[in-house]
C-alpha positions in Angstrom: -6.0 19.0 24.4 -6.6 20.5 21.0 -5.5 23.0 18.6 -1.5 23.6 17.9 -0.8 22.1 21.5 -1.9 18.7 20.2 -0.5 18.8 17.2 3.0 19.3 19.0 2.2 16.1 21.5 1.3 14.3 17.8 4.5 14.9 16.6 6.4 14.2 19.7 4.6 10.9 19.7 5.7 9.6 16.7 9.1 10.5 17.9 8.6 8.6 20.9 7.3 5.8 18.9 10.2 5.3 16.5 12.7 6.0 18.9 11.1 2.6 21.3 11.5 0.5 18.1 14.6 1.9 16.6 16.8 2.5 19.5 15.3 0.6 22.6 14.1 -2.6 20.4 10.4 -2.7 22.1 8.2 -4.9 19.7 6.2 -2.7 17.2 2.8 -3.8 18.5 3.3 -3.0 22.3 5.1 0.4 21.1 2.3 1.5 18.5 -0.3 0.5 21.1 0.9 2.2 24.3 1.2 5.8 21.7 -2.0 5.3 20.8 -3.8 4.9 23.9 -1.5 7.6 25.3 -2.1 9.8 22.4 -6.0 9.6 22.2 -6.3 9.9 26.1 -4.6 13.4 25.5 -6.4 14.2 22.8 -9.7 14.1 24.5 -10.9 10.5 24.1 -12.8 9.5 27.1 -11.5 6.8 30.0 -14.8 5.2 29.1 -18.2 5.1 26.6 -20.1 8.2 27.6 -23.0 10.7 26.5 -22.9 13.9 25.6 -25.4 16.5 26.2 -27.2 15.6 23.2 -27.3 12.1 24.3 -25.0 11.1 21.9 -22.4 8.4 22.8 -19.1 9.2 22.9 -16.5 6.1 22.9 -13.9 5.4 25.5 -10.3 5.1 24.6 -10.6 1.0 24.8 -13.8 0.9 22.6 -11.8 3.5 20.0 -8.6 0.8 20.3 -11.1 -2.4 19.7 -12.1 -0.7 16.7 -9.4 0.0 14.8 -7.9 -3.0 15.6 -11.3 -5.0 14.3 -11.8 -2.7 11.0 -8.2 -3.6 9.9 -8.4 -7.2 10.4 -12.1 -7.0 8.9 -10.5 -4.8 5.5 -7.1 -6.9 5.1 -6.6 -9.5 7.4 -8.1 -12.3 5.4 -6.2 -10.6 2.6 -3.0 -10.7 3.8 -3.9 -14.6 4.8 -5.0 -16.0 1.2 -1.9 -13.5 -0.7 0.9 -15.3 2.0 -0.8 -18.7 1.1 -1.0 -18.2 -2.9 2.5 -17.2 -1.9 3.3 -20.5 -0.4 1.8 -22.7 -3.0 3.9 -20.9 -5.6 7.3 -21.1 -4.0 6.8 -25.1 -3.0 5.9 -26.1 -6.2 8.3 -23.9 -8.4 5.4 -21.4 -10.0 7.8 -18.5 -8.7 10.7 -19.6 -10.5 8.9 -19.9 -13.6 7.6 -16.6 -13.4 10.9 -15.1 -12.4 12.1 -17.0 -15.8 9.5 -15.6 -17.9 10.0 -11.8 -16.5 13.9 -12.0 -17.1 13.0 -13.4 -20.8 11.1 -9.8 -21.2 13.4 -7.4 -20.2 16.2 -9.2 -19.9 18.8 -10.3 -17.0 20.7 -6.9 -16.2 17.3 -5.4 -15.2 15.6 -6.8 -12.4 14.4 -3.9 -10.3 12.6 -2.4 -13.3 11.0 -5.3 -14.2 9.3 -5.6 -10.8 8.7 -2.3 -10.7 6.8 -2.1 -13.6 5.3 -5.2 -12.8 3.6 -3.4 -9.3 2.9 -0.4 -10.9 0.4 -2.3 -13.7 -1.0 -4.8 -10.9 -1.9 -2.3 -8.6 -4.3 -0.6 -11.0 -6.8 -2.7 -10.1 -5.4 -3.8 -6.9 -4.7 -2.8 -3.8 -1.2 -1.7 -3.1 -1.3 -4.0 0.0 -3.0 -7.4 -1.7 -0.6 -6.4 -4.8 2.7 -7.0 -2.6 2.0 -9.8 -1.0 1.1 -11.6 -4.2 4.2 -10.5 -6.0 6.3 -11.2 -3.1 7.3 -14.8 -4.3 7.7 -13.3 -7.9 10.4 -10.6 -6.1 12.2 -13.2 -4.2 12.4 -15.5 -6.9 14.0 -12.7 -9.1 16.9 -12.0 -6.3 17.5 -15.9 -6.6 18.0 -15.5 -10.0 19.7 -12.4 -10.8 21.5 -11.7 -8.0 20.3 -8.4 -7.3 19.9 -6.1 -4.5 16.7 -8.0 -2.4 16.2 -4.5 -0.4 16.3 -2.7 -3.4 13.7 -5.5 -5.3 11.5 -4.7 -2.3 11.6 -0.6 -2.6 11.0 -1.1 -6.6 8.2 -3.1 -6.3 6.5 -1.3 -3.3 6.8 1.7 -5.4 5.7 0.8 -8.5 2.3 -0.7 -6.9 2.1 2.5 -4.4 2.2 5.0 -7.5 -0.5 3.2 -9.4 -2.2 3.2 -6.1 -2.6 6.6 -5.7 -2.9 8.1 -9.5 -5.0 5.8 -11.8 -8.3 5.1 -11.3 -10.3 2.4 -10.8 -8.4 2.1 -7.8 -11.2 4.1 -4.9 -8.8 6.9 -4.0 -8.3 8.6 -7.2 -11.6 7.5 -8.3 -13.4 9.0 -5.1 -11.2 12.0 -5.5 -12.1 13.0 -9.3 -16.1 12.0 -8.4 -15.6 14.8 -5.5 -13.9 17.4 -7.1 -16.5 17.0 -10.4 -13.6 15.5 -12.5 -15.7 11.8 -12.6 -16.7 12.3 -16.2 -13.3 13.0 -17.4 -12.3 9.8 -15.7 -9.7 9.2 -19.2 -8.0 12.2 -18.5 -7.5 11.4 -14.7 -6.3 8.2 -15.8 -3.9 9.7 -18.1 -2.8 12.5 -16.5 -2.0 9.6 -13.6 -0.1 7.7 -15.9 2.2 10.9 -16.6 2.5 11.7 -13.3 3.5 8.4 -12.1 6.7 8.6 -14.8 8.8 10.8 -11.9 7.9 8.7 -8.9 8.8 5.9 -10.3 12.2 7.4 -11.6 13.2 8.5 -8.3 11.9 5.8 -6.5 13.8 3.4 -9.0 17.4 5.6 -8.5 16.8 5.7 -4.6 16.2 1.9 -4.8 19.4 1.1 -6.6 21.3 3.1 -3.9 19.6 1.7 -0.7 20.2 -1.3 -2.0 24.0 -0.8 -1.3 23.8 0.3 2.0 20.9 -1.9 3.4 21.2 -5.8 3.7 17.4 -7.7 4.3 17.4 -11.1 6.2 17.0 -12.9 2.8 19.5 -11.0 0.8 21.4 -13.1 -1.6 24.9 -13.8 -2.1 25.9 -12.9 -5.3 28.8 -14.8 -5.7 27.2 -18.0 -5.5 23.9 -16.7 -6.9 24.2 -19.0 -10.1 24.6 -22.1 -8.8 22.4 -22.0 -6.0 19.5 -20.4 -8.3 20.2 -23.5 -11.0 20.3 -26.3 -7.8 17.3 -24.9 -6.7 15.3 -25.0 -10.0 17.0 -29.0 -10.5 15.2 -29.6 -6.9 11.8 -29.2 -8.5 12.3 -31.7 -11.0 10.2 -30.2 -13.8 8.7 -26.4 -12.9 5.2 -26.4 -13.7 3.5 -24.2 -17.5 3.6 -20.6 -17.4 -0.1 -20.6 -17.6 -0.9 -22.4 -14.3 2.1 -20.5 -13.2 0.5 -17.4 -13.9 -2.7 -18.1 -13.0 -3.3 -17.9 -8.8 -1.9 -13.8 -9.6 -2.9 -12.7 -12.7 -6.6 -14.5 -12.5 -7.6 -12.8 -8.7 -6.4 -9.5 -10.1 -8.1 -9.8 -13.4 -12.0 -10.4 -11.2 -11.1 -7.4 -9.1 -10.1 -5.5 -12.2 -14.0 -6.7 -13.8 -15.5 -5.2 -10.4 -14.5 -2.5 -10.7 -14.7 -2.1 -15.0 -18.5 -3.0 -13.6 -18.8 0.3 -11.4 -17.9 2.1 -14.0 -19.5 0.8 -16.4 -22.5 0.7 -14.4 -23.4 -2.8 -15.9 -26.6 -4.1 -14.5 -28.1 -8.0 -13.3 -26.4 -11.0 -12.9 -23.5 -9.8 -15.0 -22.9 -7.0 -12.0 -23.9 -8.7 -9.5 -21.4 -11.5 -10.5 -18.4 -9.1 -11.1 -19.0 -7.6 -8.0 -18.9 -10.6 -6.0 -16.0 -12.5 -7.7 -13.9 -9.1 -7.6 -14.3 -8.7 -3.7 -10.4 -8.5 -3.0 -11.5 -12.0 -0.7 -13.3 -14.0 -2.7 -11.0 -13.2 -5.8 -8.1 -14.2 -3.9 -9.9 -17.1 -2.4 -9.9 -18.2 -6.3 -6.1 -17.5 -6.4 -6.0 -20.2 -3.4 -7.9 -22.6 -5.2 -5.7 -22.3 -8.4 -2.9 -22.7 -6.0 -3.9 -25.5 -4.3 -4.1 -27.1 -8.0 -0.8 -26.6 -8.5 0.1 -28.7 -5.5 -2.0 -31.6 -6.8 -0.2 -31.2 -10.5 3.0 -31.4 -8.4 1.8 -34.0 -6.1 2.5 -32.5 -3.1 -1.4 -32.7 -2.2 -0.7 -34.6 0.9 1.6 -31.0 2.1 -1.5 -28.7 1.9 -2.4 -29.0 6.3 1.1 -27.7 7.0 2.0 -26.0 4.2 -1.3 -23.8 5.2 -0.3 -23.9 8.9 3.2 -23.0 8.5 1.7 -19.8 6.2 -0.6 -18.7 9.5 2.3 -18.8 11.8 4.1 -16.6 9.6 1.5 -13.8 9.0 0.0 -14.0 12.5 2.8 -11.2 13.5 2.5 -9.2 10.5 -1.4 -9.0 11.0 -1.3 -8.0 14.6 1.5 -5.3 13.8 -0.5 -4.2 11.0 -3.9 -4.2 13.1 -1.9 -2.1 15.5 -1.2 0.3 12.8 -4.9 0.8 12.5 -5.2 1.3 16.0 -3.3 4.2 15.5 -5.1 5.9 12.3 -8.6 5.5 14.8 -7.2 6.7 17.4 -6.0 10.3 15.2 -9.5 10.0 13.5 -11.3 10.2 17.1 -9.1 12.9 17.7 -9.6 16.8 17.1 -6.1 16.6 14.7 -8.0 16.3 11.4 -10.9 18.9 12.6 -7.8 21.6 13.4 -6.3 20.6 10.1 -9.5 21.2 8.1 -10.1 24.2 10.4 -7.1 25.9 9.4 -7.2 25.2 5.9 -7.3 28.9 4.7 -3.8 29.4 5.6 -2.4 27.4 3.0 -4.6 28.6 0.2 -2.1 31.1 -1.3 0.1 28.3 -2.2 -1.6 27.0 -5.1 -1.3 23.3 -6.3 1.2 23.0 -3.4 -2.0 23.1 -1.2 -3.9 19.9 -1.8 -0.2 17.9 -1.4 0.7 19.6 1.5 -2.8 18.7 3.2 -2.8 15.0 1.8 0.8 14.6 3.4 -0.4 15.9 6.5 -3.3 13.6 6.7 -1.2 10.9 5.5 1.3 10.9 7.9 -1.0 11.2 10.9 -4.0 8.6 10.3 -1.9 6.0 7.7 -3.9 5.5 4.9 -3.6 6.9 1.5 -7.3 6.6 0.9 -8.3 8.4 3.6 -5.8 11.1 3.2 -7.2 11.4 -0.2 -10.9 11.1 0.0 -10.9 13.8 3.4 -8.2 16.0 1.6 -10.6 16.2 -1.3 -13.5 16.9 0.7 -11.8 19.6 2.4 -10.7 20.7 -1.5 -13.9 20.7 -3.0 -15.5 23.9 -1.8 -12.1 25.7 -2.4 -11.7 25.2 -5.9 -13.1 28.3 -7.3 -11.0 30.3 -4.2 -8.0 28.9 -5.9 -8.7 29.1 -9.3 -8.3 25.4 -10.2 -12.2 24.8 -10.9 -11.5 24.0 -14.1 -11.6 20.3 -16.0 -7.3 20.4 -15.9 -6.6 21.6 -13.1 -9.2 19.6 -10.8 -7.4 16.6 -11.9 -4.2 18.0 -12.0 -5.6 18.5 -8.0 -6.6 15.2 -8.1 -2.9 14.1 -8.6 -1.7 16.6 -6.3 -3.6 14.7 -3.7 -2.8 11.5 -5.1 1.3 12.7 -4.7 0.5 14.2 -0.8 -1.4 10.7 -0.1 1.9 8.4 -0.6 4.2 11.2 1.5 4.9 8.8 3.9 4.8 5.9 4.4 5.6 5.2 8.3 4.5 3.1 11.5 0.8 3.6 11.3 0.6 3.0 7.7 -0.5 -0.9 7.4 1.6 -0.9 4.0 4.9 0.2 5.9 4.6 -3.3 7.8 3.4 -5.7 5.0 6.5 -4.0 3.0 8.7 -4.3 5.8 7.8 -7.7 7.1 7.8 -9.4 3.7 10.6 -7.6 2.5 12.3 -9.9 5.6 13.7 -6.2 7.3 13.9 -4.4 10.7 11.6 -1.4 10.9 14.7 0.5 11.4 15.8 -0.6 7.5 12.1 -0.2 6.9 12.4 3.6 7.9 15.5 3.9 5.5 14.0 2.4 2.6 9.8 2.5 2.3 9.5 5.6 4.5 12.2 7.4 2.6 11.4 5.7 -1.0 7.7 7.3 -0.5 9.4 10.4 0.3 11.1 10.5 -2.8 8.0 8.9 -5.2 5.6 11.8 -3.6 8.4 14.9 -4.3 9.3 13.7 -7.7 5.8 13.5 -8.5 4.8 16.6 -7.4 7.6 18.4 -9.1 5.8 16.8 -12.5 2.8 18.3 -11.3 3.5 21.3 -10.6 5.4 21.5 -14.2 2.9 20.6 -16.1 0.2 22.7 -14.6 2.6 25.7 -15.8 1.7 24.7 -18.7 -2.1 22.5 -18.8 -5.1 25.5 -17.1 
């Protein structure tokens, strides 16, 4: 099945998908795994590996499955392993709290969701949106220990602060593969700026749809205000003596500085050992596999050396179901890929043309909500963009990056079941994916509408 048909069975399948986790309670990984096999077997993928008449091989519906279940392990799965363990290490021996100190010390007690907010936004520059949460997580829960506040609405702030960085400011690869496509690459301060701007409304809304989810949604670790206080200053006395800020600091902010040097590197295009060694050290693995190390020093500092076996097996028995829901996810975005759904979209592309800088956000949105990721949605979307620039009159230096945004805005319009982000949010956030529906679905909602109103204001006024 192709062509409009399909994309009415796609749509009905999500449907169907939600509704058997919502309403009828079926695990996540058996309901994104029986829509995708159902969904690519409709959409043409073969019952098994076959030729076509060029001889080509075409792959069956369990080898398209195997795939994307391998390639999101393979791109996140050690990730997600080393963040939740540098996690571990940092709650155990008190580094959270000390963090959590030194944040409320900067902006101050009556402003928790801000501060965490911000914090995501200027981590994920570098960072991907996924590594960035799981790092900050203990930082987040730490905060709602210590302030009191809202721990759903902690967990939309901080999800949107990194997902906005994510998406606008280079050297992250979306926005950076985006202006290289659409000839913007060597205005790469101006897609950075203009990405910074930009991100100023998403994070408003998100920040003012945070504060009201926060009321009306209650997470599994949600804090009881009333006793928030006491409990916050018995659990700090438990400790003893919290560790420095520095060594606090250090299993976060030195992983994300060596990915920040990689990609300063690319850039840069610096050359020999000095590349070669930023390249290697910023590899989102290795650097976090230096956050582990630095983490595991803090245990010795805090002699609890003898805790790392179980301490590191207790950390795998939590993330094994967030990596197989998440892997699941990616089963999903192969299974559209393999699909004709992004050929029919890019096929039809001429009938959204008259709409202007509403084009490239409508398309990114649509790609986003059917494959998952944000990166892809961006780097296709712009590929599809790129020969259409003059048709639209938006070749020049402004308004390709202003496009660049616009795709950047489309790419984070939503956030949903096949999106490996909606479950690292959700999971760690300690919420059902009904509440995750309610709060990351609908706070990327909000972050990609607000921030495409900006857009299209200021490209009223920047040609």
């Amino acid at each position: 099945m192709t062509g409009v048909p399909y994309v009415i069975v796609f749509i009905l399948a999500i449907i169907v998908m939600i509704v058997m986790i919502s309403k009828f309670k079926i695990h996540p990984f058996l309901s994104i795994m029986l829509v995708s096999m159902v969904l690519g077997l409709i959409g043409g993928i073969p019952w098994v590996n076959t030729t076509d008449a060029d001889g080509n091989t075409i792959n069956g519906i369990a080898t398209v499955i195997g795939s994307g279940f391998s390639s999101t392990f393979t791109s996140i799965g050690i990730v997600i392993i080393f963040g939740a363990m540098i996690g571990t290490f940092l709650e155990v021996t008190g580094a959270a709290l000390k963090l959590a100190d030194i944040v409320v010390k900067i902006v101050g007690p009556k402003h928790p969701e801000l501060a965490i907010e911000l914090m995501g936004w200027v981590v994920s520059i570098p960072v991907f949106c996924d590594s960035g949460f799981v790092v900050l997580n203990p930082i987040r829960k730490a905060l709602v220990k210590k302030t009191g506040a809202s721990s759903v609405a902690m967990t939309v702030c901080l999800s949107a602060g990194l997902y906005a960085s994510h998406v606008f400011i280079p050297p992250t690869p979306g926005p950076i593969a985006a202006a290289s496509t659409l000839n913007v690459a060597d205005h790469l301060l101006l897609v950075m700026g203009l990405g910074a701007l930009v991100s100023i409304p998403a994070l408003a809304g998100s920040y003012v749809y945070a504060k009201y989810i926060g009321k009306n949604v209650t997470a599994d670790d949600e804090a009881n205000s009333g006793e928030i206080v006491q409990s916050y200053e018995e659990l700090v006395a438990s400790y003893g003596r919290l560790p420095g800020g520095f060594m606090s600091l250090a299993p976060i902010i030195v992983p994300i500085i060596l990915m920040a040097l990689s990609n300063i590197s690319s850039i840069l295009k610096w050359q020999g050992a000095l590349s070669t060694a930023c390249t290697f050290l910023g590899t989102p693995i290795v650097a976090l596999a230096v956050g582990v190390i630095l983490g595991i020093i803090l245990l010795v500092q805090a002699g609890m050396a003898d805790k790392l076996y179980d301490l590191t097996n207790d950390t795998l028995k939590t993330v094994g179901p967030i990596l197989f829901v998440t892997a699941a996810g990616g089963v999903l975005g192969k299974v559209i890929s393999s699909t004709s759904l992004v050929a029919f979209i890019t096929d039809n592309a001429a009938s959204l043309q008259t709409i202007g800088i509403f084009f490239p956000f409508l398309l990114a949105a649509i790609l986003k909500t059917a494959q998952g990721s944000s990166t892809v949605a961006i780097t296709t979307t712009a590929g599809i963009m790129a020969p259409l620039m003059g048709a639209l009159g938006m070749d020049s230096v402004m308004m390709s990056a202003l496009c660049v945004m616009a795709i950047g805005a489309g790419a984070m319009t939503v956030s949903h079941a096949n999106d490996s982000y909606f479950w690292v949010v959700t999971n760690f956030g300690g919420m059902t994916p009904d509440q995750g529906y309610k709060t990351q679905t609908a706070a990327t909602l909000v972050e990609g509408i607000c921030s495409m109103i900006g857009i299209f204001v200021l490209s009223l006024f920047l040609h």
